[in-house]
N, C-alpha and C positions, 0 to 999 in steps of 0.2 A: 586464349586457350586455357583452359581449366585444369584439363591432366596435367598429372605432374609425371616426368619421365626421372626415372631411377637412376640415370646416368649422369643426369645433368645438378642431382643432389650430393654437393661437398662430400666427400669422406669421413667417415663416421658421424654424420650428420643426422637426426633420426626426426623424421618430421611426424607431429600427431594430430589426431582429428580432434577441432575445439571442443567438441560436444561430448565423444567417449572415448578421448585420447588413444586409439587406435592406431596403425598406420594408417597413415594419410595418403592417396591418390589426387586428390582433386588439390586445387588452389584455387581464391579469390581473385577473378580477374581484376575488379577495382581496388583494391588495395596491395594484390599478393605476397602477402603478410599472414596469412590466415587459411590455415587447413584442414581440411576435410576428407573422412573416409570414404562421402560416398554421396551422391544426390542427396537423398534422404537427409542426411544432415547437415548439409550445408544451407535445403533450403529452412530446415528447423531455425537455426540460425541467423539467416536472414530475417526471417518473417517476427523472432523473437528481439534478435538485440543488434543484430550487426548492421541492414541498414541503416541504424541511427549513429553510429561508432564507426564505420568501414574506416573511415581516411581519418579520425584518431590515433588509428594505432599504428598507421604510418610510423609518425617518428619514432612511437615506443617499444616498435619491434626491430628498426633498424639499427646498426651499427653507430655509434654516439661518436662525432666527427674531432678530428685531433684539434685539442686546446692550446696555443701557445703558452697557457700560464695557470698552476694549481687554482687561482682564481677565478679562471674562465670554465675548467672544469668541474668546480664546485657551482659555481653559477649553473651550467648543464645539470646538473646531477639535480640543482634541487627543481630547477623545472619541470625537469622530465618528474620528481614524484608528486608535485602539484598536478600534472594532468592525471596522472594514474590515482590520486586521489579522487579528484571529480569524477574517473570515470568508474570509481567505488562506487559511491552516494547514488550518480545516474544511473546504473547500472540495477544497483538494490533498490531504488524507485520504483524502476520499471517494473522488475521482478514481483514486487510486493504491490503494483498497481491489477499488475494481470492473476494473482493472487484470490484478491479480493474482486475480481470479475470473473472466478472463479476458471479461467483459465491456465489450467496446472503445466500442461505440456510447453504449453508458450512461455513462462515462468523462467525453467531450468535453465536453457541458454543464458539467461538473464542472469541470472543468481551465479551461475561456475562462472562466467566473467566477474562478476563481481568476487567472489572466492579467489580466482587467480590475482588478483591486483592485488587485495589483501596480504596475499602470502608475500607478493613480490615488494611488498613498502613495509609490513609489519615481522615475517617469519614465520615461519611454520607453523610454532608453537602459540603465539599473539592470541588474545580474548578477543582481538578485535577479528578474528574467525571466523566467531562465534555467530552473529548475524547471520550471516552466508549460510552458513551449515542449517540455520533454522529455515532458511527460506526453502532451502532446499528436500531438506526434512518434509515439511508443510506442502510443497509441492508433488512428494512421491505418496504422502497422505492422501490427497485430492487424487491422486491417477489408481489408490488405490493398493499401492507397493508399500506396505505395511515394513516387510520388512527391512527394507532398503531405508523409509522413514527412521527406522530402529537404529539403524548403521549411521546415519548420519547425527542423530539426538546423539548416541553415544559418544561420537567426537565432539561433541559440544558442549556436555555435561563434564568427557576428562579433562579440556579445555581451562572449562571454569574450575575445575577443581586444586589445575595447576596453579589457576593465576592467584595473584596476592593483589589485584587490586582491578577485583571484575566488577564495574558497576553496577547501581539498583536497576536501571534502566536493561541491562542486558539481561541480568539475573529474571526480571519480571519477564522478559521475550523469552528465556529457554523454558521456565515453568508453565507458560499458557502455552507451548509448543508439546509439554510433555503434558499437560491436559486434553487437548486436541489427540493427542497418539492414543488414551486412554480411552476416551468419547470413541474413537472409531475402534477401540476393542472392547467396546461393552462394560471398561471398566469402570465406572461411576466412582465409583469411592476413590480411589489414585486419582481420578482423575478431578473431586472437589478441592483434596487435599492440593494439586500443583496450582488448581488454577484461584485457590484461597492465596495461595504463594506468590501467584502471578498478582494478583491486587496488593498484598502487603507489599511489593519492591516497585510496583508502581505509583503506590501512593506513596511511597521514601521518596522518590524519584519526583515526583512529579504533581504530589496532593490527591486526596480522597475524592477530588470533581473535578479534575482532569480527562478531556475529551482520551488522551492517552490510557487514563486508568479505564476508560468506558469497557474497552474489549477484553476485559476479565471478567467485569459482573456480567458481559452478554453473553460469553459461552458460559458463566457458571448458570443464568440465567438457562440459558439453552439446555444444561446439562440436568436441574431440575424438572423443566417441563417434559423431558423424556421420561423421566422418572414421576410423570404424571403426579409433581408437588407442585399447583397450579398456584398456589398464594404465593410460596416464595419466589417462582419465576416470574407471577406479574411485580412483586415488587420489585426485584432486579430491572425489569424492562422498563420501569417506567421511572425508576433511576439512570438509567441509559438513557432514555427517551430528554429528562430533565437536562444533563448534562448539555447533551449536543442541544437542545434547544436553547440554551443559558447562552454557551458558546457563538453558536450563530444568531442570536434575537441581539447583541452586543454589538455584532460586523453589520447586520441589518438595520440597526437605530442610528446607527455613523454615516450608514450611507443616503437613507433615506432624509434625515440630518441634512445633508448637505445638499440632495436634490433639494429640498426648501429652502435653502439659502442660494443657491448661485445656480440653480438650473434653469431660471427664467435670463438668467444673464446670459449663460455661457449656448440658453439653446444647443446643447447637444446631450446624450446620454455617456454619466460615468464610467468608466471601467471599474466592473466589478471584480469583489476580492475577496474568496472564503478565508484567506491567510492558511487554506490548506496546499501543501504539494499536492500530487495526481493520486497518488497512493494512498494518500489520507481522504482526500473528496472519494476515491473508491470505496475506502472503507466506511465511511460513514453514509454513502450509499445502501452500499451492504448490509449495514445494521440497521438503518431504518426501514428500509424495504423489506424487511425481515420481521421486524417489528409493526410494521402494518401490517404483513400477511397476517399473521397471529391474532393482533386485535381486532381486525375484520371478519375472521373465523369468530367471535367474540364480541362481536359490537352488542350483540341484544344484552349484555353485562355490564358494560362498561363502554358505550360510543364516545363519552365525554374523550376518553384515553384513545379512541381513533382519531378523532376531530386533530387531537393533541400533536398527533405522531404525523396527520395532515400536514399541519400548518407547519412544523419542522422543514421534513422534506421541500415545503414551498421557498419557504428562505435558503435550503439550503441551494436548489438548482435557479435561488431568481440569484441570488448569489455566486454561482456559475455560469450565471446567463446561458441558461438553458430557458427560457421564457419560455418554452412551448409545454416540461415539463412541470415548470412551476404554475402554469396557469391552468394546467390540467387536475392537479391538486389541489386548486385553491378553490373550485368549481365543486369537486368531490367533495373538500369539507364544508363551504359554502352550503349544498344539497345536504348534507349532513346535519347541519344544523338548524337548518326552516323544517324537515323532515322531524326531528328531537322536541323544535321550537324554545329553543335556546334565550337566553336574554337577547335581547337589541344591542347589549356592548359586542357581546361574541361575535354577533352577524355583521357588525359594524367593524370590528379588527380586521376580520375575513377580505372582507369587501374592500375595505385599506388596503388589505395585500395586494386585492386585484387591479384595484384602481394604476396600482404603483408600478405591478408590471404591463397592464396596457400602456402608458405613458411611456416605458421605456423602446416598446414596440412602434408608438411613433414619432420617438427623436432617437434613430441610431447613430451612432458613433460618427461623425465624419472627420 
């Protein structure tokens, strides 16, 4: 049974809907741990973050069962904030997976779970908020809700402002956050200035060619080409471009590596490995596909730099063993380059690539 009856809810008890903390009617039948105002948001819910979490939150919403000894309670306590950590990280994954699939509405379930657990292992006041608040941000950005994106930046920015010890790494996420809010209000200039900001505390954080630093010069990138300054957005992009190809031509030479060494032995194909989470192969999905659009608008200029942005995407999804999309790409630049008439090394790389994912195609995994 779903509905929740008014009667049978404890005394001063106030139950709220997970989505817009509301009063709550309905309940989770598989977990009933978890409340909702109404259809509507429960199946938001579902479809965004709770089928994968339902019976997580089991233990971590019931009652913590009596300890016979301060040390058995201390044992409890710190378990229970191990799972509510994990179920930060999984939670902000997902969220910043469906993000960058440009899925905003499916997002926010994601992200306010992850918000709640924050608050409940760090405080109210915690930098470590601060994530949440952008994802969330970024997500009312995408749906459109400018202002609501506003109301949440600002808790984000008084956040960091309180803290004495807010990372480069965080500081680089609110400023490409408060670049992005700028970009959808026209403001270019605020908006070169955060997202110059967002690369400085990126590259503190993390170096000047870091796949991490890529998505500052791609919206500043993006924020040029609006502003029809075509020279400096193609350099931005094909610094972007360089990066993730650097990155993945590295996971690609280890593995192809090793199919020449032990694949005539072991007869089977490896389990491949971008060494991305889901949210990161989204994102650089994202950027490259974005990045072809543009130079393919652009190829009678510059095709060398399509071919380029090709062969990327190819390792990047034979590297997700997505075979179908990486040989679909590998065709495209292939065609590319007998079309151009290219050297014999180029058409020769190409053709490597393809060679390498047919053969994966017929030794799969057993």
């Amino acid at each position: 049974m779903n509905v929740i009856y008014p009667l049978a809810v404890p005394k001063g008890r106030r139950l709220c809907c997970e989505v817009c903390e509301a009063p709550a009617e309905r309940v989770c039948p598989a977990c009933t741990v978890t409340y909702y105002c109404g259809v509507v948001h429960q199946k938001a819910d579902w479809n965004s973050i709770h089928e994968k979490i339902c019976q997580l939150l089991i233990p971590l919403r019931t009652t913590m069962p009596f300890y016979n000894s301060e040390e058995e309670r201390q044992h409890g306590l710190q378990q229970l904030q191990q799972r509510q950590k994990h179920l930060i990280e999984f939670c902000y994954t997902v969220a910043q997976k469906y993000l960058f699939e440009k899925k905003y509405a499916e997002a926010v379930p994601a992200a306010l779970h992850s918000l709640r657990f924050r608050r409940s292992v760090y405080g109210l006041s915690s930098v470590e908020l601060v994530p949440a608040y952008l994802l969330l941000s970024e997500a009312s950005l995408g749906m459109g809700r400018i202002v609501q994106a506003e109301e949440y930046l600002s808790q984000a920015q008084w956040t960091v402002l309180k803290s004495t010890d807010c990372q480069n790494a965080t500081q680089s996420l609110l400023h490409r956050n408060l670049g992005l809010l700028y970009i959808a209000k026209k403001n270019y200039e605020e908006a070169r200035y955060h997202l110059a900001n967002d690369i400085y505390f990126a590259s503190c954080a993390f170096g000047t060619e870091d796949i991490r630093t890529s998505g500052g010069y791609f919206h500043l990138a993006n924020t040029f080409y609006d502003l029809q300054k075509v020279d400096l957005a193609d350099t931005l992009y094909t610094k972007v471009s360089k990066i993730w190809h650097k990155y993945l031509n590295e996971h690609y030479q280890v593995l192809s590596q090793a199919h020449v060494e032990q694949a005539d032995l072991l007869r089977k194909r490896f389990v491949n490995d971008t060494g991305l989470d889901e949210a990161q192969e989204a994102e650089a999905i994202q950027i490259l596909t974005s990045i072809l659009n543009i130079r393919e608008s652009t190829s009678d200029k510059a095709p060398e730099k399509t071919i380029f942005v090709l062969k990327t995407l190819v390792m990047l999804h034979y590297l997700m063993m997505n075979s179908f999309k990486a040989e679909e790409y590998a065709i495209q630049a292939l065609n590319l380059a007998k079309k151009l008439e290219l050297s014999d090394e180029e058409q020769s790389n190409i053709e490597e690539l393809l060679h390498l994912i047919s053969a994966e195609e017929e030794h799969p995994i057993t």
